[in-house]
C-alpha positions as CSV (number, residue, x, y, z in Angstrom):
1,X,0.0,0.0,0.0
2,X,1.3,3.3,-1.1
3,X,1.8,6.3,1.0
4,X,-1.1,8.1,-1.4
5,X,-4.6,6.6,-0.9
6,X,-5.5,3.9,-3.2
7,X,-9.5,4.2,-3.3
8,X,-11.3,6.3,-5.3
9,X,-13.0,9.0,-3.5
10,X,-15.8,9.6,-5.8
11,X,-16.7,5.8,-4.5
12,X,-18.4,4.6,-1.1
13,X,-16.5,2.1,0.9
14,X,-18.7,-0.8,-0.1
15,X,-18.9,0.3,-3.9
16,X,-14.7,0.6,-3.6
17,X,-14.0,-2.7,-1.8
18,X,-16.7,-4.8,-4.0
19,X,-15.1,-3.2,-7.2
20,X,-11.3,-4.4,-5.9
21,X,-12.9,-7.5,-5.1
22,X,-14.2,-7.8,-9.0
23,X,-10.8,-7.0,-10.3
24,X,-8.7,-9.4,-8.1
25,X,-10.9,-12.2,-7.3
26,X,-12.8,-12.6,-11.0
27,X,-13.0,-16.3,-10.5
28,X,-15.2,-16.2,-7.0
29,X,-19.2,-15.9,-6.9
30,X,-21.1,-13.1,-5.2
31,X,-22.1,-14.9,-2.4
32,X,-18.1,-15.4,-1.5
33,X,-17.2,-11.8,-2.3
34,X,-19.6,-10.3,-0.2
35,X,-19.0,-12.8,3.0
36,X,-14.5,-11.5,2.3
37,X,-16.1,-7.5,2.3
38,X,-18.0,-8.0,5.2
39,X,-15.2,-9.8,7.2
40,X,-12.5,-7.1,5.8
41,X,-15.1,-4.2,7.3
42,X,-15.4,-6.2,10.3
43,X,-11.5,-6.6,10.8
44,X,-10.8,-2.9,10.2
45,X,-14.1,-1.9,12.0
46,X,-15.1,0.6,9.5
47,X,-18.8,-0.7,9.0
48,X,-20.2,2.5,10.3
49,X,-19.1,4.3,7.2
50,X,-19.8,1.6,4.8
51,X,-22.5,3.5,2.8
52,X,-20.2,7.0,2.8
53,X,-17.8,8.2,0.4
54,X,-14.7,7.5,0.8
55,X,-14.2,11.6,-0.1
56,X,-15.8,12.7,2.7
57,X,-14.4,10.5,5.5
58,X,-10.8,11.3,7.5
59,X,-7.3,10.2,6.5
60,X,-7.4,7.4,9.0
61,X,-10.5,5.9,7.9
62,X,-9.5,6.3,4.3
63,X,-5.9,4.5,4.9
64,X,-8.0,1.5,7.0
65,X,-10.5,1.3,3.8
66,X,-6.8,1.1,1.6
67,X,-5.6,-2.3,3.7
68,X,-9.1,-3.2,3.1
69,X,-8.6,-3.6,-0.3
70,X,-5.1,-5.3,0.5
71,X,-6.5,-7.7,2.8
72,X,-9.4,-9.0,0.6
73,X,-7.0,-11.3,-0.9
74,X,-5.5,-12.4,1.9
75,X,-1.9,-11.2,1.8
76,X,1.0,-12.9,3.1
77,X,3.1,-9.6,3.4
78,X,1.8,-6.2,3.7
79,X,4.0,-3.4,2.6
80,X,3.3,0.1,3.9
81,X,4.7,3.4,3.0
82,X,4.6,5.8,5.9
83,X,0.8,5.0,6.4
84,X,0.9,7.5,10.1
85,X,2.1,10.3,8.3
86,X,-0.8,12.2,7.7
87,X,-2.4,11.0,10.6
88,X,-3.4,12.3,14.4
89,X,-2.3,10.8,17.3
90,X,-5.4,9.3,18.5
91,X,-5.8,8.0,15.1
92,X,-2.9,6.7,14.5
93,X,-3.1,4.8,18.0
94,X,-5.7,3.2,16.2
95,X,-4.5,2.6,13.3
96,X,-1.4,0.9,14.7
97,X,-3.3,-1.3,16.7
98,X,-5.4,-2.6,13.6
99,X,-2.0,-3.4,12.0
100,X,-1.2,-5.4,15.2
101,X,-4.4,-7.3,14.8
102,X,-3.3,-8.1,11.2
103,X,-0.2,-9.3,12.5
104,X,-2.0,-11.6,15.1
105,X,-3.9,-13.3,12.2
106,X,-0.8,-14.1,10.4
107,X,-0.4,-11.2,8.0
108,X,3.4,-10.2,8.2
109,X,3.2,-6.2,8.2
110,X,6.2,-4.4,6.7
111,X,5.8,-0.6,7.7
112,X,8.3,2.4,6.5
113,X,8.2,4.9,8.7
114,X,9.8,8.8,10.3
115,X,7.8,8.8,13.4
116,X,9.1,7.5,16.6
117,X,6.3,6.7,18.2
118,X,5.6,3.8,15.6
119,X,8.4,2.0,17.1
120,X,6.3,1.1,20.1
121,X,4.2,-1.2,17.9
122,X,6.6,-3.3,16.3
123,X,8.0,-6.3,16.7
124,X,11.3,-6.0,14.9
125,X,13.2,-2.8,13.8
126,X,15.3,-2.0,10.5
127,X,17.2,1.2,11.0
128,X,18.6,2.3,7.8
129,X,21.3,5.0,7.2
130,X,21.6,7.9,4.8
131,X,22.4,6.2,0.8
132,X,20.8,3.2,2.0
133,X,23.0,1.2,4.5
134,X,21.7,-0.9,6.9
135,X,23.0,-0.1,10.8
136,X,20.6,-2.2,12.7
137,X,18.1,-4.8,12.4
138,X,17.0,-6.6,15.5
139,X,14.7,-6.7,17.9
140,X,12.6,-3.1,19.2
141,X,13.0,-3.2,22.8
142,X,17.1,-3.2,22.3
143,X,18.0,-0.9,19.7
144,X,18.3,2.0,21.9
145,X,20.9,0.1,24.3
146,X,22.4,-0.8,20.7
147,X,22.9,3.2,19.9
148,X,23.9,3.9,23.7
149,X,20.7,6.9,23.9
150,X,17.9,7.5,25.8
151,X,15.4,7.9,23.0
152,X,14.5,7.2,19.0
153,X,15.1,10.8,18.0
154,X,18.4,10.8,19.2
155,X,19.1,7.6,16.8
156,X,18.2,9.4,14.0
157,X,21.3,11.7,14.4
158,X,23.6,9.1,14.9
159,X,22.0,8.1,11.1
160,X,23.2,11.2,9.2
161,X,27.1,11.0,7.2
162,X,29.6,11.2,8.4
163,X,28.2,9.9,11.6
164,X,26.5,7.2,10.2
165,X,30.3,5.7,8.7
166,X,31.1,4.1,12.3
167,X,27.8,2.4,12.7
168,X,27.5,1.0,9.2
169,X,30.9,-0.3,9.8
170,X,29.9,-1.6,12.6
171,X,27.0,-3.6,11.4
172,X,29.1,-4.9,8.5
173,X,31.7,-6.6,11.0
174,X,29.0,-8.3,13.0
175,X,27.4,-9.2,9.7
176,X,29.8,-10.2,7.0
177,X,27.6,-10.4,3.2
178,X,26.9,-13.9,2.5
179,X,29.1,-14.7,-0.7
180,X,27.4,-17.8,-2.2
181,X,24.3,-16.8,-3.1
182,X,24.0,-16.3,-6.7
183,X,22.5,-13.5,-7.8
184,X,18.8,-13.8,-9.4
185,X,17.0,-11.5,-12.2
186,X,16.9,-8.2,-11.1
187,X,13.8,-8.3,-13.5
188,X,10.7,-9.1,-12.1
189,X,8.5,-11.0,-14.8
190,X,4.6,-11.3,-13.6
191,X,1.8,-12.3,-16.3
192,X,-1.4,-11.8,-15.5
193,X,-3.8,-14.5,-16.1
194,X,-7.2,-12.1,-15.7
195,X,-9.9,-12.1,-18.0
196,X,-9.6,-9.3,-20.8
197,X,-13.7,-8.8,-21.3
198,X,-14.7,-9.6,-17.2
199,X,-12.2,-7.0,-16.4
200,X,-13.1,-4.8,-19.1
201,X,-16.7,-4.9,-17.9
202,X,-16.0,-4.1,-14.3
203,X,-13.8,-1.5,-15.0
204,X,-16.6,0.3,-17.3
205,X,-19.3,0.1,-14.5
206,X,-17.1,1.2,-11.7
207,X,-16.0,4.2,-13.5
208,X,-19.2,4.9,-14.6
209,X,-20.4,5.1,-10.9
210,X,-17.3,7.5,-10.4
211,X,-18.9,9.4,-12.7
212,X,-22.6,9.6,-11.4
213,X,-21.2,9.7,-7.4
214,X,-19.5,12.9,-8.6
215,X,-22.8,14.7,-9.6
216,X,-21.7,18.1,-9.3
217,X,-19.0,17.7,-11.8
218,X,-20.6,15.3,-14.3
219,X,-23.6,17.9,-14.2
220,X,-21.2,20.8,-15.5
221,X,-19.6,18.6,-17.8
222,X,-22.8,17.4,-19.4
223,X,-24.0,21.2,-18.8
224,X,-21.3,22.7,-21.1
225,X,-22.8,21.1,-24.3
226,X,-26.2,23.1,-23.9
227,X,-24.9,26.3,-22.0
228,X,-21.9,26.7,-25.6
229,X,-24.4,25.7,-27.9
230,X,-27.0,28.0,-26.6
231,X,-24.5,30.7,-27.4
232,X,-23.7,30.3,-30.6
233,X,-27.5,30.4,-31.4
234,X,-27.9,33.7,-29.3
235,X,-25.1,35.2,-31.2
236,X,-25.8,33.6,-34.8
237,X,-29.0,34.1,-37.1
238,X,-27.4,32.2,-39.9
239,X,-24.6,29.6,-40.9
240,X,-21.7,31.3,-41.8
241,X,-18.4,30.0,-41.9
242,X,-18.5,30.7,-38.2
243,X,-21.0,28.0,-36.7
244,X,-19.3,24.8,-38.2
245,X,-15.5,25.9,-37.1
246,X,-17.6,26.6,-33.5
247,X,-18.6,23.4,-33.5
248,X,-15.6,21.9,-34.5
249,X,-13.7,23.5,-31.5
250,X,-16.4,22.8,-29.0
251,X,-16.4,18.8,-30.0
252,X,-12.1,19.6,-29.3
253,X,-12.8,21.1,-26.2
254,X,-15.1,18.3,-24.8
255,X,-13.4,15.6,-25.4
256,X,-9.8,16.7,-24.4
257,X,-11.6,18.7,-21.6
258,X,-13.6,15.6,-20.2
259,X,-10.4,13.5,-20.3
260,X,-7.5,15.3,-19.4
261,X,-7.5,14.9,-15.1
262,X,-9.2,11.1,-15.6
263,X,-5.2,9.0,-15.9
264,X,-3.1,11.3,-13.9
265,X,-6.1,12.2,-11.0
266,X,-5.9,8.4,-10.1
267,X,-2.2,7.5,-10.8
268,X,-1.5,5.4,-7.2
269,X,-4.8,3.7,-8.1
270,X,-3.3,2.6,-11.4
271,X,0.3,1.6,-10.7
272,X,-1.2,-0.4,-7.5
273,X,-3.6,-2.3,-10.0
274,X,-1.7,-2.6,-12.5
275,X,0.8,-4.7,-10.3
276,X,-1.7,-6.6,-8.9
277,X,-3.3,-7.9,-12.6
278,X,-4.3,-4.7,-14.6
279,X,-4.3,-4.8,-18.3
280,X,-3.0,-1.6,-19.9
281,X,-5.3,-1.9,-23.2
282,X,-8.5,-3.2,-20.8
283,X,-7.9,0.1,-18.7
284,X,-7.5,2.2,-21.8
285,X,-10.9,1.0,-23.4
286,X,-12.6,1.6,-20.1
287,X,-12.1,5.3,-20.1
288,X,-12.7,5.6,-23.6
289,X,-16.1,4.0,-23.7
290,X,-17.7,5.5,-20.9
291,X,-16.4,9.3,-22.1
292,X,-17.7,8.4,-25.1
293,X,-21.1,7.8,-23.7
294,X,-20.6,10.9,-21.8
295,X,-19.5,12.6,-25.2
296,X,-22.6,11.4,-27.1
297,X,-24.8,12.7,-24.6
298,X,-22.6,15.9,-25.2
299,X,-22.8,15.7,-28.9
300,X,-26.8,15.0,-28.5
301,X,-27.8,18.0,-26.7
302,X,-25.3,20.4,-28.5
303,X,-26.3,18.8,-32.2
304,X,-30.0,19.1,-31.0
305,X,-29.9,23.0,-29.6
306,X,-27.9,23.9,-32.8
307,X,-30.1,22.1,-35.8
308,X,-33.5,23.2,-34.0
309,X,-32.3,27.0,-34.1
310,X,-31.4,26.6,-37.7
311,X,-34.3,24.9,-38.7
312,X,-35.9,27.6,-40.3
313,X,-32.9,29.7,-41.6
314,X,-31.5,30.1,-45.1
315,X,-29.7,27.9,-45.6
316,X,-31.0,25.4,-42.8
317,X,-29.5,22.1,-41.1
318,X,-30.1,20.0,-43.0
319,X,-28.4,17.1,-41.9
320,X,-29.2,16.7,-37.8
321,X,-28.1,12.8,-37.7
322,X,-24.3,13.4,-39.3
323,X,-23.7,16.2,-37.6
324,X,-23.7,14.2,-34.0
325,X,-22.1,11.5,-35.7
326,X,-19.4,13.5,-37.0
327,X,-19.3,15.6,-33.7
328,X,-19.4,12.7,-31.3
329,X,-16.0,10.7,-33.5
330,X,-14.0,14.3,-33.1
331,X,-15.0,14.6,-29.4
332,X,-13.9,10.7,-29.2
333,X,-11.0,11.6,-30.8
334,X,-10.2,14.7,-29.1
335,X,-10.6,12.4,-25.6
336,X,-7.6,10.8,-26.8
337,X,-6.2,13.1,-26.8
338,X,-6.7,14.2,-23.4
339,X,-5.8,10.7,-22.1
340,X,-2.8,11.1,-24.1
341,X,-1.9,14.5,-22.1
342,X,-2.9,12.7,-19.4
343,X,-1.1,9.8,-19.4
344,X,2.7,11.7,-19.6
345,X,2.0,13.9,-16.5
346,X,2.5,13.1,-13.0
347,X,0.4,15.9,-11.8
348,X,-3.4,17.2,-12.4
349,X,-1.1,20.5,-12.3
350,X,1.1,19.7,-15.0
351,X,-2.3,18.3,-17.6
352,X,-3.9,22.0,-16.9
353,X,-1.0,23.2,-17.5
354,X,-0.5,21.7,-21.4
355,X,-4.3,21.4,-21.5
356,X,-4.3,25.0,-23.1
357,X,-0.9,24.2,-25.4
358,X,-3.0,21.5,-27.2
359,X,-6.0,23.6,-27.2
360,X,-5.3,27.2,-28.5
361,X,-3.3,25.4,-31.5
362,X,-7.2,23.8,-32.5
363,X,-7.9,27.5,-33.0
364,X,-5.5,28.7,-35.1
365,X,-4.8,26.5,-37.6
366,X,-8.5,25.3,-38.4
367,X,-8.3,27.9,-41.3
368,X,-10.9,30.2,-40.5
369,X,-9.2,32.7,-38.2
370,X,-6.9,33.3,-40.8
371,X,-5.1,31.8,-44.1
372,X,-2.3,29.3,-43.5
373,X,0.6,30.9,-45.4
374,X,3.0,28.5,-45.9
375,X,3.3,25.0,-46.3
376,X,5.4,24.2,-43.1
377,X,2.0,25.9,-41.0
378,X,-0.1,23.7,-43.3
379,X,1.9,20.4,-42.4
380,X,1.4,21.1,-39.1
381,X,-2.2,21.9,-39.4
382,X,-2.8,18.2,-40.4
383,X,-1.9,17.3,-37.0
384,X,-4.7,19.2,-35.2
385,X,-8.4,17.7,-35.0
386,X,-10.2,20.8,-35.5
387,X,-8.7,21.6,-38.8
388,X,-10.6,18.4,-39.8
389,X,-13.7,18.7,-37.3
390,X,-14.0,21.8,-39.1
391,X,-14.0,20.2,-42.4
392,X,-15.8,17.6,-42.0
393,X,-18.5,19.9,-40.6
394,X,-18.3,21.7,-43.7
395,X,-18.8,18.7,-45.5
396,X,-22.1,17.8,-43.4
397,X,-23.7,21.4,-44.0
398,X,-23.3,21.9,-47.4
399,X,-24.3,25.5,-47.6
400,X,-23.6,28.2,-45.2
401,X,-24.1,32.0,-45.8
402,X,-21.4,33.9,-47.4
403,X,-20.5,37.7,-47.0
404,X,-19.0,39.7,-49.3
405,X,-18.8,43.2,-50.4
406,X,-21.0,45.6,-52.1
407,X,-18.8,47.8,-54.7
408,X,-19.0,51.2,-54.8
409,X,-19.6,50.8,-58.8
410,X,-22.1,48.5,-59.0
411,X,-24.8,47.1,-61.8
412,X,-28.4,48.1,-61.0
413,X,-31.1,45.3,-62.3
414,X,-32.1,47.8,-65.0
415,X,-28.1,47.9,-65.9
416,X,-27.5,51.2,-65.1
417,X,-24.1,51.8,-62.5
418,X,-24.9,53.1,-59.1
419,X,-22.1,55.2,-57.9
420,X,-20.7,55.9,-54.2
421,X,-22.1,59.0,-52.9
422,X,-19.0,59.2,-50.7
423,X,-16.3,56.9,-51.1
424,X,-15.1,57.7,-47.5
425,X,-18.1,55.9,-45.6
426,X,-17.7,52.2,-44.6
427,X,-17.9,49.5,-47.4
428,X,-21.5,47.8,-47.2
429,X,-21.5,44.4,-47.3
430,X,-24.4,41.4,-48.0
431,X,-24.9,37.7,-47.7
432,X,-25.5,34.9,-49.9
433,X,-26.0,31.2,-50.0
434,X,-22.8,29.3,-51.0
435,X,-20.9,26.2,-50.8
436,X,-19.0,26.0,-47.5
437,X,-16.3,24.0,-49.2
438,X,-15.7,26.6,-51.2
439,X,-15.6,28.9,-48.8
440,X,-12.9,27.1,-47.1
441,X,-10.3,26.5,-49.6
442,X,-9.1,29.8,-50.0
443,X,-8.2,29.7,-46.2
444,X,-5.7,26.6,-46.7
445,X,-2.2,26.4,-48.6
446,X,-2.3,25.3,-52.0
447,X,0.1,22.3,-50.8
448,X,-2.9,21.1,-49.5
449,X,-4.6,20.1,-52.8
450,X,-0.8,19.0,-54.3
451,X,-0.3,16.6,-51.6
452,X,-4.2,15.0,-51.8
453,X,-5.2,15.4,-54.9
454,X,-9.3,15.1,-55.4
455,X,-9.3,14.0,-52.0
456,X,-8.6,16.6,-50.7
457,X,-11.8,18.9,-48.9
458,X,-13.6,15.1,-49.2
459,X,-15.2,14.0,-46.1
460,X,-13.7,10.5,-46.4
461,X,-9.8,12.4,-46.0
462,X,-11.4,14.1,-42.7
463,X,-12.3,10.8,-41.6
464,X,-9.4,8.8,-42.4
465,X,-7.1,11.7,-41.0
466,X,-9.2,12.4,-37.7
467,X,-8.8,8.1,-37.1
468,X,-5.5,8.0,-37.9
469,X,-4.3,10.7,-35.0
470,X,-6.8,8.9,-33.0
471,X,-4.7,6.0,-33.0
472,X,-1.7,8.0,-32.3
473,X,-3.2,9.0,-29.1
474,X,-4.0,5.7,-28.3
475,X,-0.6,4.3,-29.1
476,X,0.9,6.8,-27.2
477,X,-1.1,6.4,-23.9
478,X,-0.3,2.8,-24.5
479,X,3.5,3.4,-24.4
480,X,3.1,6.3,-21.9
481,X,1.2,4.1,-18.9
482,X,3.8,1.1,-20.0
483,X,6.2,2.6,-19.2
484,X,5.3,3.9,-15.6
485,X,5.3,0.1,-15.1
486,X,7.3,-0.3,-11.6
487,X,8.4,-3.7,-12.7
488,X,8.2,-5.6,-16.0
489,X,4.9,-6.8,-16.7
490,X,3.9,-9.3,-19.6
């Protein structure tokens, strides 16, 4: 167990231990799983907060309900990383006598700790040096006669260099290194025998009641659909070029939004899991699903909003059902994304942080805020979604409403030439139906067209090009969470 908690807060006790229980004992029935939770709450005596969220109980309880979800599978050795350190006295009093009862049933309790007081509990001491050298490892109730003081904080100045040089000298005459023991793998090698689509399954439905025990935030994320799309009709009569890159930006937004905090905001959770028998691509396809049902939900009410406001205009939407098809695979996409960002941080900090630095890029080189100059800029357009959100919206709404200028010399119907009464007042402009395609191309580098040829500004390209950075993003959260592997995993 890892000094950071290892339940999810967004989960009651029950819902977190029977979830653990799911992942690590697949092969056992209900009626088993339920008779290990209740002796585990029993053990730890935390059935009074059974029903409550592990968010809103104390440190101490949450660090009992984290051996809870050690214990279920009955471990041989318990490791502990300075488990008191957040704690109170009274609680850790209790804390350390639970750990005792652990010990009493058999369960060998390894503890790191700073705090002096700990000592009390244990059987057996390891004091430890500073770089690592081992000074003492006996029995509690001798090691201060061992260091010739009159208390543990005074031992912990004899362990600072160059002090430390006479006891680890010391310790290495009365123990000499045994010499014939051959040295094994350094590398750990465990397989995990779990089932991909059982664990698959019970990692969907537990994130998914993360996601409705956090009401408040799954509210505002489902609320930012509606409240964006609502704007764009206040602000909007028509489709111009406008509405479609909007939409385009808002599917970016959502996704990457919705996914950026969901890897890094439970990293201990993962690495302890994925020790135990998580599957990388299993945990992957769990977050993708359910923010995909999130995101369709998303994509529903936003579509929805958007096509009934339009309705009646000139040109209208036309096309309601591709539109949230087309919105929903960029916002998919764009949650790859955010996993992505996700995965290569080891803070929530750090995501918010580049959160923005993928974002404002979605902006600027969708070619409608302004023309992509050169071909370099246009390469690296191809590697942002909402240059072919935006695209592919076009694609969906074939007409939009274009605005261009009214000359100061312009042809009357009866073919006569209307001239300027002052050429100094602002140019007059008016709106007609055209092709949004059209539209678009100026926006974009001709090397665009040289490169694709006719299928280039098809909605088969947008699809093809917004799948294959898709699977970049997954790839690369692949790689990323492999490689936080603390050992070697097959």
């Amino acid at each position: 167990m890892p000094q950071d908690d290892i339940v999810h807060r967004e989960l009651t006790v029950e819902q977190s231990l029977f979830y653990a229980a799911k992942l690590r004992l697949e092969n056992s029935d209900e009626p088993f799983i339920h008779q290990k939770i209740n002796q585990v709450i029993k053990d730890l005596n935390i059935g009074h907060i059974r029903k409550n969220l592990v968010g809103k109980i104390s440190g101490g309880q949450r660090k009992r309900v984290s051996i809870a979800v050690e214990i279920l599978t009955d471990p041989l050795i318990l490791f502990l990383d300075e488990p008191t350190s957040p704690l109170d006295p009274q609680t850790i009093e209790e804390f350390l006598e639970i750990l005792r009862n652990l010990s009493n049933k058999g369960t060998t309790v390894i503890m790191v700790t700073h705090k002096p007081e700990d000592l009390n509990y244990m059987d057996t001491v390891l004091f430890m040096a500073e770089g690592g050298h081992k000074v003492y490892h006996g029995e509690t109730t001798n090691y201060l006669s061992y260091f010739k003081v009159n208390n543990t904080i005074k031992v912990y100045a004899q362990l600072a260099l160059p002090t430390a040089k006479k006891w680890i000298n010391n310790h290495k005459q009365e123990h000499p290194p045994i010499t014939n023991v051959k040295n094994g793998n350094r590398q750990i090698n465990k397989s995990s025998n779990a089932d991909f689509f059982k664990q698959l399954w019970w990692l969907i439905i537990r994130y998914f009641n993360i996601k409705l025990n956090d009401r408040v935030n799954t509210l505002v994320m489902v609320g930012q659909a509606p409240i964006i799309a609502g704007l764009i009709c206040l602000i909007f009569k028509d489709i111009t070029a406008a509405v479609p890159f909007l939409m385009a930006v808002s599917a970016v937004w959502f996704g990457a939004n919705n996914a950026a905090r969901e890897i890094v905001g439970e990293a201990p959770i993962y690495k302890r899991e994925r020790m135990f028998n998580q599957g990388v691509l299993t945990y992957i396809l769990s977050k993708v699903l359910v923010l995909g049902t999130f995101a369709a939900i998303q994509s529903t009410l936003f579509i929805t909003i958007v096509s009934l406001h339009f309705a009646d205009s000139n040109p209208s939407w036309l096309h309601p059902f591709p539109a949230l098809l087309w919105m929903l695979y960029v916002s998919l996409a764009a949650s790859m994304m955010g996993l992505f960002l996700s995965a290569i941080v080891s803070t929530t900090e750090k995501v918010m942080t580049l959160v923005p630095i993928a974002l404002i890029p979605q902006i600027m080189l969708a070619g409608v805020i302004s023309k992509i100059s050169s071909a370099q800029v246009e390469i690296i357009s191809y590697f942002t979604l909402s240059r072919w959100g935006n695209e592919g919206f076009c694609n969906v709404q074939e007409n939009i409403k274009i605005e261009r200028p009214i000359l100061p010399n312009q042809l009357q119907a009866d073919g006569s030439i209307s001239q300027a009464s002052n050429v100094s007042e602002p140019l007059q402009t008016e709106l007609f139906t055209g092709s949004s395609i059209e539209q678009l191309k100026p926006f974009f580098h001709d090397n665009y067209e040289e490169a694709f040829g006719s299928f280039a500004y098809t909605y088969k390209l947008d699809i093809l090009a917004i799948g294959a950075l898709s699977l970049i993003f997954f790839i690369g959260t692949y790689l990323a969470l492999k490689r936080k592997d603390s050992i070697k995993i097959r």
